[in-house]
C-alpha positions in Angstrom: 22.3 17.5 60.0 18.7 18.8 59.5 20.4 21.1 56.6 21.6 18.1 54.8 18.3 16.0 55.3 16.5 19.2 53.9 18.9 19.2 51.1 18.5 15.2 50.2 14.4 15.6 50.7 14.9 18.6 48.4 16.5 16.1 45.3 14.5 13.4 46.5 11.1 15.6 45.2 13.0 16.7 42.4 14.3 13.5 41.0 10.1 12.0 41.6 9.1 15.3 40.1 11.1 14.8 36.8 10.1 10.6 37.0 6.4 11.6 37.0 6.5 14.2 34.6 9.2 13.2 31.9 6.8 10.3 30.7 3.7 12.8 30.7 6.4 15.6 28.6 7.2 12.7 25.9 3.7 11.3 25.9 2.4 15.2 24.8 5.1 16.0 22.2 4.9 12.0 20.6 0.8 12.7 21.1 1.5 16.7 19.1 3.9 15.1 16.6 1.1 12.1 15.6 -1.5 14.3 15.3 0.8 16.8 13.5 1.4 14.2 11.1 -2.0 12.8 10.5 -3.2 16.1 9.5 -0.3 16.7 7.0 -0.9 13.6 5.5 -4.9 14.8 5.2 -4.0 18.0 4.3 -2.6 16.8 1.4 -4.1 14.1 0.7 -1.3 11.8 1.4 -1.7 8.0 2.7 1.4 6.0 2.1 1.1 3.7 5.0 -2.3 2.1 3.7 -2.2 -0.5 0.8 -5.0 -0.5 -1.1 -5.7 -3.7 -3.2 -7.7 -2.5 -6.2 -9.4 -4.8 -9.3 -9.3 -3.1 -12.4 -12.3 -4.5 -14.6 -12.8 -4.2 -17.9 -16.8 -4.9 -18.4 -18.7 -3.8 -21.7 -16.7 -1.1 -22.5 -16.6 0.4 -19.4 -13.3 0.3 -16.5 -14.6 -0.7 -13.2 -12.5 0.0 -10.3 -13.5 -1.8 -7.4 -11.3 -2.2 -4.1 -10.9 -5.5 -2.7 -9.7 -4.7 0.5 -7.5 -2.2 2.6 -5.3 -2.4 5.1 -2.1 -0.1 7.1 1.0 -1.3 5.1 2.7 -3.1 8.5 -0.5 -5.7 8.5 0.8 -6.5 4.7 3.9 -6.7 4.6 5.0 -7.5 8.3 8.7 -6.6 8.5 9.5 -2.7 9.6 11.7 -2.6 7.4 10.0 -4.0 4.2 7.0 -1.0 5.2 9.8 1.5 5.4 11.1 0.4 1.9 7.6 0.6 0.3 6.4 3.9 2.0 9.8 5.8 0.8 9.4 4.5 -2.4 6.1 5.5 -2.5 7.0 8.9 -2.4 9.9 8.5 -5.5 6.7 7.5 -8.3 6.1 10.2 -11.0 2.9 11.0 -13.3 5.5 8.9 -16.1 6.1 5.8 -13.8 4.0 4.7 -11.3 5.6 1.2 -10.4 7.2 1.7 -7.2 10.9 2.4 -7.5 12.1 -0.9 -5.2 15.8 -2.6 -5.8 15.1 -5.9 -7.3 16.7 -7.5 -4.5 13.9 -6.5 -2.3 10.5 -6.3 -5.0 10.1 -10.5 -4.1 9.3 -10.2 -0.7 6.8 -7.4 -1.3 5.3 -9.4 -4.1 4.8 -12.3 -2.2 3.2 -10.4 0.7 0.6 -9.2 -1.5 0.3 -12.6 -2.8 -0.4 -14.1 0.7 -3.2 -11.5 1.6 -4.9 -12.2 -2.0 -4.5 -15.7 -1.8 -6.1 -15.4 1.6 -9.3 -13.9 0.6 -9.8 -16.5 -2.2 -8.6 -19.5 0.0 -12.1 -21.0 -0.1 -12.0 -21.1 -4.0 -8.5 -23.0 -3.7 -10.0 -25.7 -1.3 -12.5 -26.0 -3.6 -10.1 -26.8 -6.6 -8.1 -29.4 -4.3 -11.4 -31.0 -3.8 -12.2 -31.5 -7.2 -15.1 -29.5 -7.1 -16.0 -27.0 -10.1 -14.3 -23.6 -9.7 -13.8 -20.6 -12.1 -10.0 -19.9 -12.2 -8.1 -17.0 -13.9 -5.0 -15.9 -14.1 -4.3 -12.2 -12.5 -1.2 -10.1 -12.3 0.0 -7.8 -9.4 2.5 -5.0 -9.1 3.1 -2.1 -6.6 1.5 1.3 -7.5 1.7 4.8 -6.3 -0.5 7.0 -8.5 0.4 10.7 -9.4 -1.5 13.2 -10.4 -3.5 16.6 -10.6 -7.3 15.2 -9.9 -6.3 12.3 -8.0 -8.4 12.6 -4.9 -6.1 10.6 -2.2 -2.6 8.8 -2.8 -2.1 6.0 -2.0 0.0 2.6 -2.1 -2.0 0.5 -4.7 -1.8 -3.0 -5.7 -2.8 -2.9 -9.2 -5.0 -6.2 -10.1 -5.7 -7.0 -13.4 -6.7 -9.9 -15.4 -3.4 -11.4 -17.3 -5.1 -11.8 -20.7 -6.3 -7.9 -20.3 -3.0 -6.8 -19.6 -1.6 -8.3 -22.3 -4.0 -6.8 -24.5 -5.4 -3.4 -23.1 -7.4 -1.5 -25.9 -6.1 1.1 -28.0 -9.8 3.0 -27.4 -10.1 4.4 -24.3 -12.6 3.2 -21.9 -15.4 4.7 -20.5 -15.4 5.2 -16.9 -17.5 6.1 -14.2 -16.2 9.6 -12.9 -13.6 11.6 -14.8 -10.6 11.0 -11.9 -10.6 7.3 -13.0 -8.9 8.4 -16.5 -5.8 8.4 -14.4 -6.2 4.2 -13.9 -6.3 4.3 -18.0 -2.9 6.3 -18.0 -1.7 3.3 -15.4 -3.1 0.5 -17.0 -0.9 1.5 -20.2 2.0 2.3 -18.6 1.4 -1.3 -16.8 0.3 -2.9 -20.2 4.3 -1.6 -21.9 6.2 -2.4 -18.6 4.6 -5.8 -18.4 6.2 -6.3 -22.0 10.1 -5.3 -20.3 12.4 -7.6 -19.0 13.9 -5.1 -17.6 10.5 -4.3 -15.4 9.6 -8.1 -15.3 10.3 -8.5 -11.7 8.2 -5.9 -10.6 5.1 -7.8 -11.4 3.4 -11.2 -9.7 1.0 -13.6 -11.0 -1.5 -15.9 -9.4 -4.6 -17.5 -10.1 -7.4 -16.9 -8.5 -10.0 -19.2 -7.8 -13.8 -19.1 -6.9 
């Protein structure tokens, strides 16, 4: 009898042991594996689970780039599985296409989460215009972006912004800009300028106006 109650107080500490410390064993290998990750991502300077919303300007000769706002990809487009569709096909762009490569069945629902979060920061412009009082209104286009190339500093999930009316007629000159890694937004605003032109690339661009 004592035998057996040694025996069950025995399994009894072994079945608390491996309660306690099974948590604490996946906790340091999920804790090992983010961190693991993280510095991957740094190391080569990788960021596909941010979307950065980024105006392209086009001011006296001169392309300004100028972010509008950033935030981690699941606090755009809200779905898991609309953030897993855009961070794998953020890794599928190339240095000749830089559109994300998303089924058409699919591209609405990321377009229209970046058109809620724009529409968002310029809401106070749009109560303005239902108001009747005087706003300046323009007409922008959106698309997805994932930019490739040698001098890029980070990559990252861009949502191109871009006056409609420049789009549609970029300049055959160059640009200047303000440091030499932004000739790669040139190289994207052409490709954008053609595939904005394709009806077969139509549905990978948004419009909206944006009021202030």
């Amino acid at each position: 009898m004592l035998f057996m109650n040694t025996e069950m107080g025995a399994d009894l500490l072994i079945n608390f042991l491996k309660s306690l410390l099974m948590p604490v064993a996946v906790g340091l290998v999920c804790g090992w594996f983010v961190t693991y990750q993280a510095k991957r991502s740094f190391g080569k300077r990788e960021f596909l689970d941010r979307v950065n919303f980024s105006l392209n300007i086009l001011k006296d000769g001169r392309l300004l780039i100028r972010t509008l706002m950033e935030k981690p990809g699941d606090e755009v487009f809200l779905n898991p599985l609309l953030v897993k569709i855009v961070n794998h096909a953020a890794t599928k762009t190339t240095r000749e296409d830089c559109l994300l490569p998303i089924n058409p069945k699919d591209y609405w629902f990321c377009l229209n989460a970046l058109l809620n979060e724009v529409s968002e920061k310029f809401s106070a412009g749009f109560l303005k215009q239902d108001l009747n009082q005087p706003v300046d209104a323009t007409r922008y286009v959106m698309c997805l972006t994932c930019e490739v190339a040698p001098n890029i500093k980070t990559r990252k999930v861009r949502v191109m912004l871009i006056k409609k009316s420049l789009l549609e007629n970029f300049p055959a000159t160059d640009p200047l800009v303000d440091f030499e890694s932004h000739t790669v937004r040139i190289v994207t605003l052409r490709q954008l300028a053609r595939d904005y032109q394709n009806e077969e690339k139509k549905h990978c661009f948004i419009e909206v106006e944006l009021c202030t």
